[in-house]
VMD Tcl script that builds the backbone (N, CA, C; Angstrom):
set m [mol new atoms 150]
animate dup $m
set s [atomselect $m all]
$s set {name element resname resid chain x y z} {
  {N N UNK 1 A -32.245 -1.852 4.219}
  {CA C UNK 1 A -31.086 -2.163 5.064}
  {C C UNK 1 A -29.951 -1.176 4.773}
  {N N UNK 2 A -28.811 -0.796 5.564}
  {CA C UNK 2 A -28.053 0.018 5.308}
  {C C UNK 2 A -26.693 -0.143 4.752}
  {N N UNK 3 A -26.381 0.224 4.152}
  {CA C UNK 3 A -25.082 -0.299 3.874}
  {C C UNK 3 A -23.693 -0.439 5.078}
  {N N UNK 4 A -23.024 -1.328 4.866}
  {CA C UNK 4 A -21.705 -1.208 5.825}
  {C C UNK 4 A -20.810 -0.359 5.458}
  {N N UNK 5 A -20.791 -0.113 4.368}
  {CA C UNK 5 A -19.613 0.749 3.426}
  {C C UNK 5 A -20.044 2.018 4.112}
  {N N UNK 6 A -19.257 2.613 4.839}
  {CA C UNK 6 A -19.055 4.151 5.364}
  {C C UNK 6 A -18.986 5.322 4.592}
  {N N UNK 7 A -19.640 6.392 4.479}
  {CA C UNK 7 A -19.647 7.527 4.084}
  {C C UNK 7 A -18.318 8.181 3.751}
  {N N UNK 8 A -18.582 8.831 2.500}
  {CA C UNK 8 A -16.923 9.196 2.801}
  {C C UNK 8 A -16.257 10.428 3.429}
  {N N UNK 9 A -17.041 11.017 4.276}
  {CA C UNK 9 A -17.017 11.883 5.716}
  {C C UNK 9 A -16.436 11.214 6.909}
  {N N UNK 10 A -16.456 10.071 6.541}
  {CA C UNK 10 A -16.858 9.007 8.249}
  {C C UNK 10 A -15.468 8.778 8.826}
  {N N UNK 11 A -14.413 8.595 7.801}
  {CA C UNK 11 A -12.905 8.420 8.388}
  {C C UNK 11 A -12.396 9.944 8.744}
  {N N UNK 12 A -12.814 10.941 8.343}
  {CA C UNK 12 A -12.409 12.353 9.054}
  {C C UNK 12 A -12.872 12.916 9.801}
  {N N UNK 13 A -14.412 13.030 10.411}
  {CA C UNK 13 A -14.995 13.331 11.087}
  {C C UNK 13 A -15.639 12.479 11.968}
  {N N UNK 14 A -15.313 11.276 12.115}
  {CA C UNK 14 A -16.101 10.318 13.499}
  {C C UNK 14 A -15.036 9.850 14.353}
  {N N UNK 15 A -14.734 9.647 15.679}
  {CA C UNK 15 A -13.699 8.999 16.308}
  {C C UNK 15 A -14.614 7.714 16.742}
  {N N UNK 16 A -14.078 6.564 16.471}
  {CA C UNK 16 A -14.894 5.490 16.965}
  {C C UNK 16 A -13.863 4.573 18.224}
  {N N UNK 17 A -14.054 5.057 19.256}
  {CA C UNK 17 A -13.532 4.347 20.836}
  {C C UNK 17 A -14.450 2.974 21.273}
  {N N UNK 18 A -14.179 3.021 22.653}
  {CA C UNK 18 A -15.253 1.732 22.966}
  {C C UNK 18 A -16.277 2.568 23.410}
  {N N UNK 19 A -16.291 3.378 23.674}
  {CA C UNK 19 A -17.783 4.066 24.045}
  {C C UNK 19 A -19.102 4.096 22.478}
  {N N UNK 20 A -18.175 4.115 21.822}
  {CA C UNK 20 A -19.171 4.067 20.395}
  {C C UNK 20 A -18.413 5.008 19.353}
  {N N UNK 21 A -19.377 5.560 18.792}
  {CA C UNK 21 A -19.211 6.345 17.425}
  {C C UNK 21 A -19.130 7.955 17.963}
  {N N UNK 22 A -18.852 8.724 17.624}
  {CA C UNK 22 A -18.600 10.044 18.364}
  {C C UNK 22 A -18.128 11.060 16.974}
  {N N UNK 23 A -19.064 11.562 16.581}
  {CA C UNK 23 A -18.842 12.845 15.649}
  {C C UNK 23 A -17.557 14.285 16.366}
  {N N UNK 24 A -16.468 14.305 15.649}
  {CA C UNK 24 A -16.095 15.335 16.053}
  {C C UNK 24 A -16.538 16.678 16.052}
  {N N UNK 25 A -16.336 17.605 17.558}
  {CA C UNK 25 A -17.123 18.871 17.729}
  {C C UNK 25 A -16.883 19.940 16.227}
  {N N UNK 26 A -15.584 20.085 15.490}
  {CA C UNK 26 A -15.405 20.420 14.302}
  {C C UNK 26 A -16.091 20.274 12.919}
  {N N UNK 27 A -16.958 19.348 13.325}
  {CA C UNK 27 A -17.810 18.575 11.932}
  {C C UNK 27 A -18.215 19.721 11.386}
  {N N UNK 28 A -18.248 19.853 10.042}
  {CA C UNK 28 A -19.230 20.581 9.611}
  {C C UNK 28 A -20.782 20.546 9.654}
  {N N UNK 29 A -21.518 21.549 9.546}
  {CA C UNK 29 A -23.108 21.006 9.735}
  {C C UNK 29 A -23.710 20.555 8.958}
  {N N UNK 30 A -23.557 20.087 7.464}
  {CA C UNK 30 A -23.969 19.429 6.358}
  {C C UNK 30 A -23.085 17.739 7.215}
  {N N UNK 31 A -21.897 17.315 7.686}
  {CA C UNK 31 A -21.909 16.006 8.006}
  {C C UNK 31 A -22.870 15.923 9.252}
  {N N UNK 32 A -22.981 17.140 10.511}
  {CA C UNK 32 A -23.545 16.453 11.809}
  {C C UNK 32 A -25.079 16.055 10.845}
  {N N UNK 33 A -25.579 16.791 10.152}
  {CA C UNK 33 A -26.834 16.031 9.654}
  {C C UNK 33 A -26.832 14.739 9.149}
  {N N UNK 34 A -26.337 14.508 7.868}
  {CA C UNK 34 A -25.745 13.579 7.926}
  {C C UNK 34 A -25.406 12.253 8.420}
  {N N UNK 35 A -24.581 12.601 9.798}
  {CA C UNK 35 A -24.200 11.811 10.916}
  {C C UNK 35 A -25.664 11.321 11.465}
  {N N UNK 36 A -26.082 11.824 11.865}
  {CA C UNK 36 A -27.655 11.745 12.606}
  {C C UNK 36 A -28.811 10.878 11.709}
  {N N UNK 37 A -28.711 10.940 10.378}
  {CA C UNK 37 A -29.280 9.986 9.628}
  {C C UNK 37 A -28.884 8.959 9.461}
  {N N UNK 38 A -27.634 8.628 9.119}
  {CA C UNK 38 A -26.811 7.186 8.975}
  {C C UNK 38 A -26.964 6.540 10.261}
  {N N UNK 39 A -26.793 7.430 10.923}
  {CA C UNK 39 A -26.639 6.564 13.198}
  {C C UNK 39 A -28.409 6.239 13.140}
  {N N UNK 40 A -29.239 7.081 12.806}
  {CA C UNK 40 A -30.665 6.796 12.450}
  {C C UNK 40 A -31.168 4.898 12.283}
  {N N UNK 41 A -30.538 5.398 10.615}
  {CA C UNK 41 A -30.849 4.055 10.045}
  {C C UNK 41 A -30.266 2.867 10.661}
  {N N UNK 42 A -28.944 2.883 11.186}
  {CA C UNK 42 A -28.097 1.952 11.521}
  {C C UNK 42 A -28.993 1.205 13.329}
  {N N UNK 43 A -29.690 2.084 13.854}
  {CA C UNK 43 A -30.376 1.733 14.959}
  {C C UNK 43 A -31.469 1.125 14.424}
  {N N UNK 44 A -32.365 1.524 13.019}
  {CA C UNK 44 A -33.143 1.057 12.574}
  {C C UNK 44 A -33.067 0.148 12.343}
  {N N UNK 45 A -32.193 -0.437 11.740}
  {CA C UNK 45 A -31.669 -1.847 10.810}
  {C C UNK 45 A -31.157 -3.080 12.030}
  {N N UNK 46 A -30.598 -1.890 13.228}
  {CA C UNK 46 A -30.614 -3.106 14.354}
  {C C UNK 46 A -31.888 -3.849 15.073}
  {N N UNK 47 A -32.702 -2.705 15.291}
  {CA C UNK 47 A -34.208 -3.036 15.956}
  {C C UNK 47 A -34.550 -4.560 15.171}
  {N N UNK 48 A -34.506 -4.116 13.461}
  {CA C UNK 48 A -35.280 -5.038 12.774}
  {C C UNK 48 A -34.691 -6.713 12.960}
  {N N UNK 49 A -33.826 -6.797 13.794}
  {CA C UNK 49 A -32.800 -7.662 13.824}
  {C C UNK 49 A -33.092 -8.601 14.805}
  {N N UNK 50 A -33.942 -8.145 15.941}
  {CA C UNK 50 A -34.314 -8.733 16.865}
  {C C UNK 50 A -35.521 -9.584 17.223}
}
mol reanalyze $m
mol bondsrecalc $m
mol representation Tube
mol addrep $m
């Protein structure tokens, strides 16, 4: 399961609106990876939910 506790990238580089979670275009490429694993798991951990 994933943790809720946020990365500590996640308050400088994500804008979270109502559309969702949104990596800023500035990210570095060590967070967009990163980003893409955590959003990963976090879809994972929802599936298992259902």
């Amino acid at each position: 399961m994933v943790s809720l506790i946020k990365p500590d990238w996640f308050e400088k580089w994500v804008i979270v609106d109502e559309d969702g979670w949104h990596l800023k275009k500035e990210a570095p490429e060590k967070v967009k990876e990163e980003f893409e694993v955590y959003m990963k798991e976090i879809n994972e951990d929802m599936l298992s939910f259902e």
